[in-house]
C-alpha positions as CSV (number, residue, x, y, z in Angstrom):
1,X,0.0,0.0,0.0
2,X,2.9,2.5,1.3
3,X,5.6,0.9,-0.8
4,X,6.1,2.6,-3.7
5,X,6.8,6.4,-2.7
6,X,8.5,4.9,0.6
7,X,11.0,3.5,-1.7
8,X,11.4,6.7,-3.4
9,X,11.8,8.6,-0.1
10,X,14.3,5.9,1.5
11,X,16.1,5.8,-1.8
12,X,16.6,9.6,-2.0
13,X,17.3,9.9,1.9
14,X,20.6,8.1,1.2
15,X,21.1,9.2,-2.5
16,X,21.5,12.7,-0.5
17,X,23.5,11.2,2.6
18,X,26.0,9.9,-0.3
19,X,25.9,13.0,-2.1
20,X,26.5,14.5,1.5
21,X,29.7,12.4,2.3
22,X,31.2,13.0,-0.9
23,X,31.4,16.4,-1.2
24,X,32.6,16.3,2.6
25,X,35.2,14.0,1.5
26,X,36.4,15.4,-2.3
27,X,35.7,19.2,-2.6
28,X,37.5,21.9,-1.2
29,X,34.3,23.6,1.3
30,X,37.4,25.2,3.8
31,X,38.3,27.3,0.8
32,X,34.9,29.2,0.8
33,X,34.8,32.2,3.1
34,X,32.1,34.0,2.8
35,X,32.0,37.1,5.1
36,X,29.4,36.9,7.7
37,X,26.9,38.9,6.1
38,X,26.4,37.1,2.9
39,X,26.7,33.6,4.8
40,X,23.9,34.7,6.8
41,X,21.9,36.3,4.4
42,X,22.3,33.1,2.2
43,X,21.6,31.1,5.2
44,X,18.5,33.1,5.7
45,X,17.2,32.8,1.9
46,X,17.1,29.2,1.7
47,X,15.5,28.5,5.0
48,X,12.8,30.9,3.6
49,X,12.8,29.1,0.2
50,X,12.3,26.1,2.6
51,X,9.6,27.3,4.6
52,X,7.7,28.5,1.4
53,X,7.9,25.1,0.7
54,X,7.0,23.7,4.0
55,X,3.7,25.9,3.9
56,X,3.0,24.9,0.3
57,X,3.1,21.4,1.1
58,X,1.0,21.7,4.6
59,X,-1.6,24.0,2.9
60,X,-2.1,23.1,-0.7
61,X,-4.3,19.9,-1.5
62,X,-3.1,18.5,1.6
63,X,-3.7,15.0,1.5
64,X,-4.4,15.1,-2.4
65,X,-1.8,14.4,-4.8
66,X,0.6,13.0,-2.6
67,X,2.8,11.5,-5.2
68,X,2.6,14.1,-7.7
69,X,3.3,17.5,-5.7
70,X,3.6,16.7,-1.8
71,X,6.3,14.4,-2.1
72,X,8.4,16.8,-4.6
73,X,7.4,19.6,-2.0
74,X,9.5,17.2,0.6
75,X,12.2,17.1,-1.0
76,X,12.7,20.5,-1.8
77,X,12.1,21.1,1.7
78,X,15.2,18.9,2.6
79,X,17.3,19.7,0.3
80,X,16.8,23.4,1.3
81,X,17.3,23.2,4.8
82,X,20.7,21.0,4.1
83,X,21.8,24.0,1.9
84,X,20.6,26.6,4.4
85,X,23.0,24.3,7.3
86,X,25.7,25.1,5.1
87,X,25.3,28.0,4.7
88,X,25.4,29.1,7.6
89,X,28.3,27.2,8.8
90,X,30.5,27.3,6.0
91,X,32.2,31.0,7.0
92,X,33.6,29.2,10.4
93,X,36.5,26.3,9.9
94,X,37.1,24.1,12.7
95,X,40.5,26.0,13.9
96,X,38.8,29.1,14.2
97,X,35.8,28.4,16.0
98,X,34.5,25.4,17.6
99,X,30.8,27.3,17.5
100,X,29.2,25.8,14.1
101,X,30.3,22.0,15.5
102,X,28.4,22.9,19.0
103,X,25.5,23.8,17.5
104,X,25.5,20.9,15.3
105,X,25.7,18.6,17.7
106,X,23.7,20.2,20.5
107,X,21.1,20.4,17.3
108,X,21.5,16.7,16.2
109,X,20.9,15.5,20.0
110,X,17.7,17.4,20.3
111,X,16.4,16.2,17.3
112,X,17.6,12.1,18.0
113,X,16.3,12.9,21.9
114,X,12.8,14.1,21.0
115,X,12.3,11.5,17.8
116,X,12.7,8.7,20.0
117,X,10.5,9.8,23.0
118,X,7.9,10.2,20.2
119,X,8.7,6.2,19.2
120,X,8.6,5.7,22.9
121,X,5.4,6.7,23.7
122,X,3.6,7.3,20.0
123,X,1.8,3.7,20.6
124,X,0.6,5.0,24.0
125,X,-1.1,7.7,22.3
126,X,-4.0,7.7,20.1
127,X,-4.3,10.7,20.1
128,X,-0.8,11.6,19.4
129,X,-0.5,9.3,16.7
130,X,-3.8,10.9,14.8
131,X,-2.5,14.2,15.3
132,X,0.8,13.2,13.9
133,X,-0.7,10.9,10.9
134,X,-3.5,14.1,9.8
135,X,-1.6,17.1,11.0
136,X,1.8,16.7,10.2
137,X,3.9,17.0,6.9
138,X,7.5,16.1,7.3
139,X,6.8,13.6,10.4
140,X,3.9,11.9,8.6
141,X,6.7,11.0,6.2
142,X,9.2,9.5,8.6
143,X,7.0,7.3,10.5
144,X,5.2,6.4,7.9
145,X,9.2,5.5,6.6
146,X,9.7,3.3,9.5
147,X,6.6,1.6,9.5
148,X,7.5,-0.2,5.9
149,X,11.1,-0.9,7.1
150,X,9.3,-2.7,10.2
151,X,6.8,-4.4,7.8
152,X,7.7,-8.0,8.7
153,X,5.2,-9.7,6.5
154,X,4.8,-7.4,3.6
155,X,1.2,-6.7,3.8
156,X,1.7,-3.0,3.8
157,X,0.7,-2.5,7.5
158,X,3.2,-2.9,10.7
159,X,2.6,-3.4,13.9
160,X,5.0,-0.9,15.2
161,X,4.1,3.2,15.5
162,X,0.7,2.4,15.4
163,X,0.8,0.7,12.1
164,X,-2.5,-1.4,12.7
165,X,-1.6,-4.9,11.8
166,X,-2.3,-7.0,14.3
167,X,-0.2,-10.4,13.0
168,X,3.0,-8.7,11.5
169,X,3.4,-12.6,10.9
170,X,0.4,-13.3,8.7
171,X,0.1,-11.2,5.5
172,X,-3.9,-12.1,5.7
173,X,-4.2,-10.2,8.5
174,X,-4.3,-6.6,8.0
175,X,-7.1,-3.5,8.0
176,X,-7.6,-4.2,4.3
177,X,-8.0,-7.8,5.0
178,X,-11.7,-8.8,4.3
179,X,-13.0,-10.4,7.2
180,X,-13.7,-14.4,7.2
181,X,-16.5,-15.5,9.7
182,X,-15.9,-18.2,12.3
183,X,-12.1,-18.5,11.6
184,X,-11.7,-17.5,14.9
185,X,-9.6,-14.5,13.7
186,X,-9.9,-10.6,13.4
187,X,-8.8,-10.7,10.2
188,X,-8.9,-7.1,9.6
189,X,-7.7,-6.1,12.9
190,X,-10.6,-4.0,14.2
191,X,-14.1,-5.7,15.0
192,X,-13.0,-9.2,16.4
193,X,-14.0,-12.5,14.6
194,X,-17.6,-12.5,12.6
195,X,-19.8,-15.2,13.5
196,X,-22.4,-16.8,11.6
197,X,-25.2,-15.7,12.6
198,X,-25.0,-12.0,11.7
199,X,-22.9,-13.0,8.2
200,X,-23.9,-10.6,5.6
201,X,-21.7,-12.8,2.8
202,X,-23.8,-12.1,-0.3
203,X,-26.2,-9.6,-1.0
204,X,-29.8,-10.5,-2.2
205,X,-30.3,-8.7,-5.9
206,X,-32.6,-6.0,-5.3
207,X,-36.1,-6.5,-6.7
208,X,-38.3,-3.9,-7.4
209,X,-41.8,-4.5,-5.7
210,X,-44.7,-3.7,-7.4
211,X,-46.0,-1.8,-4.2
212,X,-48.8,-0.1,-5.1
213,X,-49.6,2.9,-7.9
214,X,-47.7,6.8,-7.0
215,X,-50.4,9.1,-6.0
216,X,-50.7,11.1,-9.4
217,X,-51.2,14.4,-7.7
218,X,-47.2,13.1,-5.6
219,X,-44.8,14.9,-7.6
220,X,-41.4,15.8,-6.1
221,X,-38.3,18.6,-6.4
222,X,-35.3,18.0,-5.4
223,X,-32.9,21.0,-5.0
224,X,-29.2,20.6,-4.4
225,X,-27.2,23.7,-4.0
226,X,-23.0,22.5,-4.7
227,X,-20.5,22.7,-2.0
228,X,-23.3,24.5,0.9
229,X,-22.0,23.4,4.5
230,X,-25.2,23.6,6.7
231,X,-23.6,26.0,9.7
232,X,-23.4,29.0,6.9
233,X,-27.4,29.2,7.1
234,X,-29.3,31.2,9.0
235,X,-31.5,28.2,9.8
236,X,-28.4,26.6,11.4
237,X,-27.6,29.3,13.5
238,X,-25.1,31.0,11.2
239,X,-24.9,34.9,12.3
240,X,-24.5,36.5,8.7
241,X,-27.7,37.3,6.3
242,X,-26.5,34.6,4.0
243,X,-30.2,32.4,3.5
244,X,-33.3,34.6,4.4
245,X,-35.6,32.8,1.8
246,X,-34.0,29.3,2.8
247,X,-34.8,30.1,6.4
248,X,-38.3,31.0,5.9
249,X,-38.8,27.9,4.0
250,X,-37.4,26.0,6.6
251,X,-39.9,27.4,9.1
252,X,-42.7,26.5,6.9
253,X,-40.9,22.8,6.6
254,X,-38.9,20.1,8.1
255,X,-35.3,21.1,9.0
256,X,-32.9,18.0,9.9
257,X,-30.3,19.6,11.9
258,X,-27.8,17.2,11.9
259,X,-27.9,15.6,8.1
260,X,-24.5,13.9,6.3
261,X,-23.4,13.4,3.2
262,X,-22.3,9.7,2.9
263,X,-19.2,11.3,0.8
264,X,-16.7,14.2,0.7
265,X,-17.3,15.0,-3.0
266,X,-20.4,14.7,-5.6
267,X,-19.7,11.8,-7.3
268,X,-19.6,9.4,-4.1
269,X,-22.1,11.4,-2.1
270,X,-25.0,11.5,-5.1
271,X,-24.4,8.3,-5.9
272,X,-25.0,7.1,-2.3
273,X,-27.6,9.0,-2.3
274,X,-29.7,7.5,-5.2
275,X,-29.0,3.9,-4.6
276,X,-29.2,4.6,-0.7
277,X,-26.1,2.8,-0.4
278,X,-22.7,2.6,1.6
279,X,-19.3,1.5,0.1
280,X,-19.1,-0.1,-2.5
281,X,-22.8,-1.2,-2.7
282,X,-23.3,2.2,-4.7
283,X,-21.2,0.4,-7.7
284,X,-23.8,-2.5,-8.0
285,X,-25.6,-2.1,-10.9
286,X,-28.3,-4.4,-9.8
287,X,-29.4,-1.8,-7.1
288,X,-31.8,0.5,-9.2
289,X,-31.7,4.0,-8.2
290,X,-34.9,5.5,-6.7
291,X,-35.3,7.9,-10.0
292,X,-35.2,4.6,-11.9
293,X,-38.2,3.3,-10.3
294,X,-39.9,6.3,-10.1
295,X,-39.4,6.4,-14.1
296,X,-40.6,2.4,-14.5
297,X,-44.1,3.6,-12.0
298,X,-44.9,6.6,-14.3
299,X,-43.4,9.7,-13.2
300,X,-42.0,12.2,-15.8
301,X,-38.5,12.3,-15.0
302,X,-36.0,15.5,-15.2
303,X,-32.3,16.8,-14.5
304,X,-31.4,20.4,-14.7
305,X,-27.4,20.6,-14.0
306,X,-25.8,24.4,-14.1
307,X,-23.2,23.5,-15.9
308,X,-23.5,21.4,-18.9
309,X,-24.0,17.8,-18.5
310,X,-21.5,16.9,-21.0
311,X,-18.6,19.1,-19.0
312,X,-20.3,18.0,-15.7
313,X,-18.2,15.6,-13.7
314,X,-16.0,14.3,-16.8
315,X,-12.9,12.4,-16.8
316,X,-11.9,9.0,-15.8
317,X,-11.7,9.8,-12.6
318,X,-15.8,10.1,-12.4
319,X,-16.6,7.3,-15.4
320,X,-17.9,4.9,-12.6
321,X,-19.9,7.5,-10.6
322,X,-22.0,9.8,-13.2
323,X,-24.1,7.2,-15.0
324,X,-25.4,5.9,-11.8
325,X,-26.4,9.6,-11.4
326,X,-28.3,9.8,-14.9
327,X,-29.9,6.5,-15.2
328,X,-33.6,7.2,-15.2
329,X,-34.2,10.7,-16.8
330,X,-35.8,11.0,-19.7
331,X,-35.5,14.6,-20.0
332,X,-31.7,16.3,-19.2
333,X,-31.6,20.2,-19.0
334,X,-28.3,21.7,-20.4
335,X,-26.8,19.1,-22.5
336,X,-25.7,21.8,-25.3
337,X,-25.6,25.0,-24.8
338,X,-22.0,26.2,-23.6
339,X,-20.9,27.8,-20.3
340,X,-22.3,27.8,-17.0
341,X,-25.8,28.3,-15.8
342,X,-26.2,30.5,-12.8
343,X,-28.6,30.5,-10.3
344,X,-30.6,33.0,-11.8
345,X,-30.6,31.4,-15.0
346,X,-30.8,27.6,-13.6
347,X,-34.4,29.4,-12.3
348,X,-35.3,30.6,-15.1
349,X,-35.0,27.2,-17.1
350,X,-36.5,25.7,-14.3
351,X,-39.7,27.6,-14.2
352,X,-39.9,27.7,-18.0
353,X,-40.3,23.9,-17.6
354,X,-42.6,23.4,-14.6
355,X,-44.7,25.4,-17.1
356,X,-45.4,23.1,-19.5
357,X,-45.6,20.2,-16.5
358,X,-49.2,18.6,-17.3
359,X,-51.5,19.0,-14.5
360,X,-52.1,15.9,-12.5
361,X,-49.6,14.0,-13.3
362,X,-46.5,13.3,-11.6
363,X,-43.1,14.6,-12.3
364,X,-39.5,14.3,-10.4
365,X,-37.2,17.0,-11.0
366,X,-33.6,17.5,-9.9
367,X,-32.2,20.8,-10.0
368,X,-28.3,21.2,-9.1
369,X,-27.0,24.8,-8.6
370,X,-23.3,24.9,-8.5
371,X,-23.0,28.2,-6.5
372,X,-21.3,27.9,-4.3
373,X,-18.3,26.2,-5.3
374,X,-15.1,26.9,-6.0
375,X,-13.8,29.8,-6.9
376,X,-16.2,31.8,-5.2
377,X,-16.7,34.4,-7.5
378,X,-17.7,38.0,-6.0
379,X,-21.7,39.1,-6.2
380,X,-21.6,42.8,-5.4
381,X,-24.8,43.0,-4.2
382,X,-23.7,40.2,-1.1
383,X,-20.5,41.4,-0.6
384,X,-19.2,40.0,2.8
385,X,-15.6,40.7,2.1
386,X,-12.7,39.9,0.0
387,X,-11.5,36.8,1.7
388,X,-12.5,32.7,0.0
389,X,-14.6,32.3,3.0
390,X,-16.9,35.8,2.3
391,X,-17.1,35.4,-1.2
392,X,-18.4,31.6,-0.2
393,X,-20.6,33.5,2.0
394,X,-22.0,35.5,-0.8
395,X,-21.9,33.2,-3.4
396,X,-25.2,31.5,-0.9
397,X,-26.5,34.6,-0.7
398,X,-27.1,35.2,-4.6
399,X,-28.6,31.4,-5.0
400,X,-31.1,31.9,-2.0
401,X,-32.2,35.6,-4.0
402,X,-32.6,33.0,-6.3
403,X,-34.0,30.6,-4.7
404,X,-36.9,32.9,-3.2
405,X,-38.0,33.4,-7.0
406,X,-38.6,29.9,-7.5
407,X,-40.6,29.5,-4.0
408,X,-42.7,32.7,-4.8
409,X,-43.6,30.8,-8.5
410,X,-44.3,27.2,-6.6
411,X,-46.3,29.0,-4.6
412,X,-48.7,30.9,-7.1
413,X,-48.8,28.6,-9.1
414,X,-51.0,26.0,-7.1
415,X,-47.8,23.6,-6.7
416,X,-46.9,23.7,-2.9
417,X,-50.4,21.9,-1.9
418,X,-49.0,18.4,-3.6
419,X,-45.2,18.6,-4.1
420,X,-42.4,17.2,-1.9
421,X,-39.8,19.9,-1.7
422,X,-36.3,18.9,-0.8
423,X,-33.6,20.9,-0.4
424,X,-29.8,19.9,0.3
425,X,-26.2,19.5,-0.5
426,X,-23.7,17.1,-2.1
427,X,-20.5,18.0,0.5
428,X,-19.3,20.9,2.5
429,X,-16.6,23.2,1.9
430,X,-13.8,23.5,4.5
431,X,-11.7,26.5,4.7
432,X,-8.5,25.6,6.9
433,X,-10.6,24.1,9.8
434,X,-8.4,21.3,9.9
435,X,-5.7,22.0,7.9
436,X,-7.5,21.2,4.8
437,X,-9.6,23.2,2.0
438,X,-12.7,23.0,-0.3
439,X,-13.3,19.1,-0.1
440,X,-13.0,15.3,-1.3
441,X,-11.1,14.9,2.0
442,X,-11.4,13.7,5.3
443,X,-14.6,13.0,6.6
444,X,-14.7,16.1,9.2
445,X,-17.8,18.1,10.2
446,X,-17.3,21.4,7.3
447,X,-17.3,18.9,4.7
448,X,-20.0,16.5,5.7
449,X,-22.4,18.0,7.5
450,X,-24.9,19.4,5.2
451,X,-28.4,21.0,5.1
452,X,-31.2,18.9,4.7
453,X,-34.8,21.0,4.4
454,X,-37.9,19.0,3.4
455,X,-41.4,20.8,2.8
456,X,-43.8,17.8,3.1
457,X,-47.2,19.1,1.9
458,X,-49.0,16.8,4.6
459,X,-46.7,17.5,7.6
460,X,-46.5,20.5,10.0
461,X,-43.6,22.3,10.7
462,X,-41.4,20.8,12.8
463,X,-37.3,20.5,13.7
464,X,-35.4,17.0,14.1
465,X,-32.6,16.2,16.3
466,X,-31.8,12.9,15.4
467,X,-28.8,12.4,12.7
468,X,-30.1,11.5,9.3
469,X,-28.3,10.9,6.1
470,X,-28.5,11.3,2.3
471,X,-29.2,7.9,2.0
472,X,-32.6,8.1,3.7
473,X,-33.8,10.5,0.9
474,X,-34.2,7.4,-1.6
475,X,-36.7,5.3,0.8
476,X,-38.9,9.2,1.5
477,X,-38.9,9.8,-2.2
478,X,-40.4,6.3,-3.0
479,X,-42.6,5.9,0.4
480,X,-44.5,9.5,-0.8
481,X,-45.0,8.6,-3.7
482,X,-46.6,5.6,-3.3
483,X,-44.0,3.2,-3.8
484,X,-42.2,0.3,-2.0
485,X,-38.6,1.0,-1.7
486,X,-36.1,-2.0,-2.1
487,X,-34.9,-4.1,0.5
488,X,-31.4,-3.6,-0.2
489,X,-31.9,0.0,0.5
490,X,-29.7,1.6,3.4
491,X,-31.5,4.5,4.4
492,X,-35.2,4.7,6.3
493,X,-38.0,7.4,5.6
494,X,-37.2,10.0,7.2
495,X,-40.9,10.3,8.5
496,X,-41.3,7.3,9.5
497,X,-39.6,7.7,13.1
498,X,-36.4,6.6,12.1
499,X,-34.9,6.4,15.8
500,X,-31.0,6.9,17.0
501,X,-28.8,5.1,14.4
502,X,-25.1,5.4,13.5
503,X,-25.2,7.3,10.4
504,X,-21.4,7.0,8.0
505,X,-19.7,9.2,5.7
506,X,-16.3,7.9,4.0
507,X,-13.6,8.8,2.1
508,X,-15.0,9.1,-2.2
509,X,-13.3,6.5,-3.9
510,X,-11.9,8.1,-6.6
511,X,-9.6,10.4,-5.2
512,X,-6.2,10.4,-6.9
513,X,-2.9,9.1,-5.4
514,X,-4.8,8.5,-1.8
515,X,-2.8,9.5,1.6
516,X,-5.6,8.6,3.3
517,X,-9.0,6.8,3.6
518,X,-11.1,8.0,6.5
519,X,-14.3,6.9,7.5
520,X,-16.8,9.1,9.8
521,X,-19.5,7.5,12.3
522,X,-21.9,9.8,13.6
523,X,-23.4,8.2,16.9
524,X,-26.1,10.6,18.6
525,X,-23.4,13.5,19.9
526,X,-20.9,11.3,19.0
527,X,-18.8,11.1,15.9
528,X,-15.8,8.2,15.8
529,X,-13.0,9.0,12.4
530,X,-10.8,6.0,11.4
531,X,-8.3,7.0,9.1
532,X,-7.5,3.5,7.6
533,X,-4.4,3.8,6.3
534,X,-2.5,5.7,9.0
535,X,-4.5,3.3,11.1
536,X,-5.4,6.2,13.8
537,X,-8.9,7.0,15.6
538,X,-10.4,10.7,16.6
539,X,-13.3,11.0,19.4
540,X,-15.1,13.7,19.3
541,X,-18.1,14.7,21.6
542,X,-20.2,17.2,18.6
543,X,-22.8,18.6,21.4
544,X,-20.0,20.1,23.0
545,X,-17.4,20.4,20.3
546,X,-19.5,20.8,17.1
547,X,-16.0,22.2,15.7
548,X,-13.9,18.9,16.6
549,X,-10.9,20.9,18.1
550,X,-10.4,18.7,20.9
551,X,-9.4,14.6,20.2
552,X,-11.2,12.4,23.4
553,X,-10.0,9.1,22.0
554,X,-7.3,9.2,25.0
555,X,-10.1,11.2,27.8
556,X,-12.9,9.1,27.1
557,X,-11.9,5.6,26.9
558,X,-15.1,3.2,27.5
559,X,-16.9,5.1,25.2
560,X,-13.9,4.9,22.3
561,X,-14.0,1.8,23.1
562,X,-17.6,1.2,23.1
563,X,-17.8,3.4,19.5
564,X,-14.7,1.4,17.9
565,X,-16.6,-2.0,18.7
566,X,-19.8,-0.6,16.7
567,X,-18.0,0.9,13.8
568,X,-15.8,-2.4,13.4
569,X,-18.7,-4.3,13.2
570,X,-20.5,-2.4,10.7
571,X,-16.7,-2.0,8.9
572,X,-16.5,-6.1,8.7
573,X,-19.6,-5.9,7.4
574,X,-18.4,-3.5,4.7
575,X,-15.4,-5.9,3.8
576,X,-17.4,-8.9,3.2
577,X,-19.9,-7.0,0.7
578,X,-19.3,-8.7,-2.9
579,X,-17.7,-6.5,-5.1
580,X,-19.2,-6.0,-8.2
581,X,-16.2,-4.2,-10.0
582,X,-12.7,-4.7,-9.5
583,X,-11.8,-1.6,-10.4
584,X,-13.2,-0.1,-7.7
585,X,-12.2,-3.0,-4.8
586,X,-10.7,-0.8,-1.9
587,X,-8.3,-3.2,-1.6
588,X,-7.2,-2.4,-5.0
589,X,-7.6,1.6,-4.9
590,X,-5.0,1.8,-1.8
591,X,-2.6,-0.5,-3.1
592,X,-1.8,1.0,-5.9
């Protein structure tokens, strides 16, 4: 799994100690004398140089692209700092001054010292070694270094530094292992031995129940507004004027307050969404999407994208995700005219077509506004500010103006008395929270909590506490209108008193040259992230810390534990799901 660049990074480490040694050992460095003020000034250039690096590589994509730009980045940043060392030493020789070979050493001593206290104590630690593993740049690099070196049975995981692998001595025992019920082994290292009973070893084929005729007055919107984290609305307690039409329709409606997206980008998290699936369950092409049967039952079927379908998540990288996302729509907005729709414009198209909608009969319409995405671009009339964060802001601003248009139409024209009207989001959008921007990262809070509104025409008002997840919208679209979800189906309606459940949100599975693979499970107040691959567990209690700033995997130990023994099972369950495309086997994706 960690191979590849840690054969890169071992083999350059002692390309430059060689390089080191011989230029100690063959070129004359005594004869350069710099004075003192261009040694330091030298000195002081490449450590800049390096730190410019060093913030490039903490700060841009972090944890994307690891091969490509990050470990470059390292590099540089080494190679800069051993230039800077010399530098700054190379205006003292040893008869002169003993100061350069003091600092040195005293140097070399406090960096040996505090390295191995870390080793000492880093399996001691959760907390420490998830800090380390998600936080850090250079020392993510060297443990990561001396985990494969202490790979005894080439598996990709170690048992030292917190490597995860719980039989260093079997190379079918690792976190990527699937798990094997009744061997009487934790194959996978994390929810113990799987025993009959429970064995989820092949899933049923979904069938599609007859289940009863829609109501032909049931027709259904759903609005998704791109990249819109829920605590930047009004609704959700956010201070600035950003959703004054969205909050008023949430008072009308249903407001979930704590909703998740079941992935960190578009792809993964729509897709979950419309087979109301986890994992790799959203691959199966035997699981119909909920637009799919509400095509096969008689609805008129519809997809209005603001940017062109055609340039709309393209590239290999999304070939297994978008036609799970089209199947079923007979009629696709925006598949030829060029450039992007805004939200004005996505409107205007929109009511154009709910004008020719025949009365009485039932339609399903998706509508997907891309403000406010990446880059943010500057509305003068909701102008917050100059920074990413305000022009976010006020990219949400312009789409609820827009927004309010297409309530004040639904509204006159006799459509609110019979029409489900959903509104939510794909992802969040995180802005340095946790070291990490805009999304398709780790599963944290700004990226995967998202608002979720629903205007049931039959349903008062009302707010719910409970988490909920994307994947319960399939089973609510089908149950109102009149339709029998699937069995397979992983989501509940959200009406129909649901209960407390774990609700999970994961890592999107086509993210290029993976770092990392987190999972997210959010328990009532509590929300437990396993990063798989640095093998390293966060706690975090959301009622008190909705901004997960403080780790409690070390303070709150029964209830780690308690959390880790629900999410392994449910994760064992995951590995023993038949995969019904190698390509996309997570086995395969990380071991590239």
């Amino acid at each position: 799994m960690q191979g590849h660049p840690l054969v890169i990074l071992a083999a350059a480490l002692l390309a430059i100690g060689l390089g080191v040694w011989w230029a100690a050992r063959r070129l004359p460095l005594w004869r350069i004398r710099p004075s003192p003020r261009r040694q330091l000034l030298s000195a002081l250039m490449m450590w800049g140089l390096m730190g410019g690096a060093y913030a490039l590589d903490a700060r841009y994509y972090f944890g994307l692209y690891d091969r490509s730009i990050h470990l470059p980045l390292f590099f540089i940043q080494l190679g800069l700092a051993l230039i800077g060392g010399a530098c700054f030493c190379s205006g003292w020789r040893p008869s002169h001054s003993t100061r350069p070979r003091r600092l040195v050493a005293v140097g070399l001593s406090l960096a040996v010292g505090l390295t191995t206290s870390c080793f000492l104590i880093f399996d001691d630690h959760p907390s420490i070694q998830a800090l380390f593993w998600s936080r850090s740049v250079v020392a993510r690099r060297t443990i990561a270094l001396a985990q494969w070196l202490g790979d005894l049975d080439g598996d990709g995981f170690a048992s030292i530094l917190g490597g995860g692998d719980c039989d260093d001595g079997d190379p079918d025992v690792n976190p990527l292992a699937p798990e094997i019920p009744d061997n009487g082994i934790d194959d996978n290292c994390l929810g113990g031995d799987w025993t009959t009973p429970d064995s989820p070893i092949a899933m049923p084929a979904p069938h599609r129940p007859a289940g009863g005729r829609p109501g032909r007055s049931r027709s259904i919107l759903l609005i998704t507004i791109d990249a819109l984290r829920a605590d930047h609305l009004g609704c959700y307690g956010y201070r600035r004027p950003t959703s004054p039409h969205l909050d008023a329709f949430a008072g009308e409606g249903q407001l979930f307050l704590h909703a998740y997206s079941q992935g960190t980008n578009t792809g993964h998290s729509f897709a979950s969404m419309f087979r109301s699936a986890y994992g790799e369950a959203i691959f199966d092409d035997r699981r119909p999407s909920f637009v799919e049967i509400l095509a096969e039952h008689g609805y008129a079927t519809a997809f209005f994208s603001a940017r062109r379908i055609g340039r709309w998540l393209r590239g290999a990288t999304w070939a297994h995700y978008k036609p799970i996302l089209l199947k079923g729509f007979q009629f696709q907005a925006h598949t030829a005219q060029r450039g992007q729709w805004s939200a004005d414009v996505l409107t205007e198209r929109l009511i154009a077509y709910l004008k020719t909608v025949p009365p009485n009969e039932p339609f399903f319409i998706w509508a997907h506004y891309l403000e406010p995405h990446y880059p943010y671009r500057r509305h003068p009339s909701y102008d917050f500010g100059d920074r990413p964060l305000d022009r976010y802001d006020g990219e949400i601003a312009y789409t609820d103006r827009a927004l309010g248009e297409l309530f004040q139409y639904l509204k006159s024209a006799d459509f609110w008395p019979h029409t489900l009207v959903i509104i939510t989001s794909d992802h969040g959008e995180a802005f340095y929270e946790h070291g990490l921007r805009e999304h398709s990262s780790r599963p944290y809070q700004e990226e995967i909590h998202v608002p979720l509104i629903v205007r049931h025409p039959a349903r008062p008002p009302l707010r719910f506490d409970s988490p909920v997840g994307l994947i319960d919208l399939a089973p609510t679209i089908l149950r109102f209108a009149g339709i029998d979800p699937p069995v397979v189906y992983a989501g509940v309606d959200l009406f129909a008193a649901p209960g407390e459940r774990p609700i999970f949100s994961e890592t999107p599975r086509n993210l290029p040259e993976p770092p990392f693979y987190a999972w997210a499970m959010i328990d009532g107040r509590w929300k437990l992230l396993y990063d798989l691959v640095g093998h390293t567990f966060e706690l975090y209690d959301l009622a008190s810390d909705p901004g997960e700033r403080r780790n409690l995997i070390e303070h709150r130990p029964a209830k780690a534990q308690e959390l880790k023994a629900k999410f392994g099972r449910w994760f064992d369950a995951q590995s023993m799901v038949p995969i019904h495309s190698g390509d996309w086997q997570l086995r395969r994706i990380l071991k590239k």
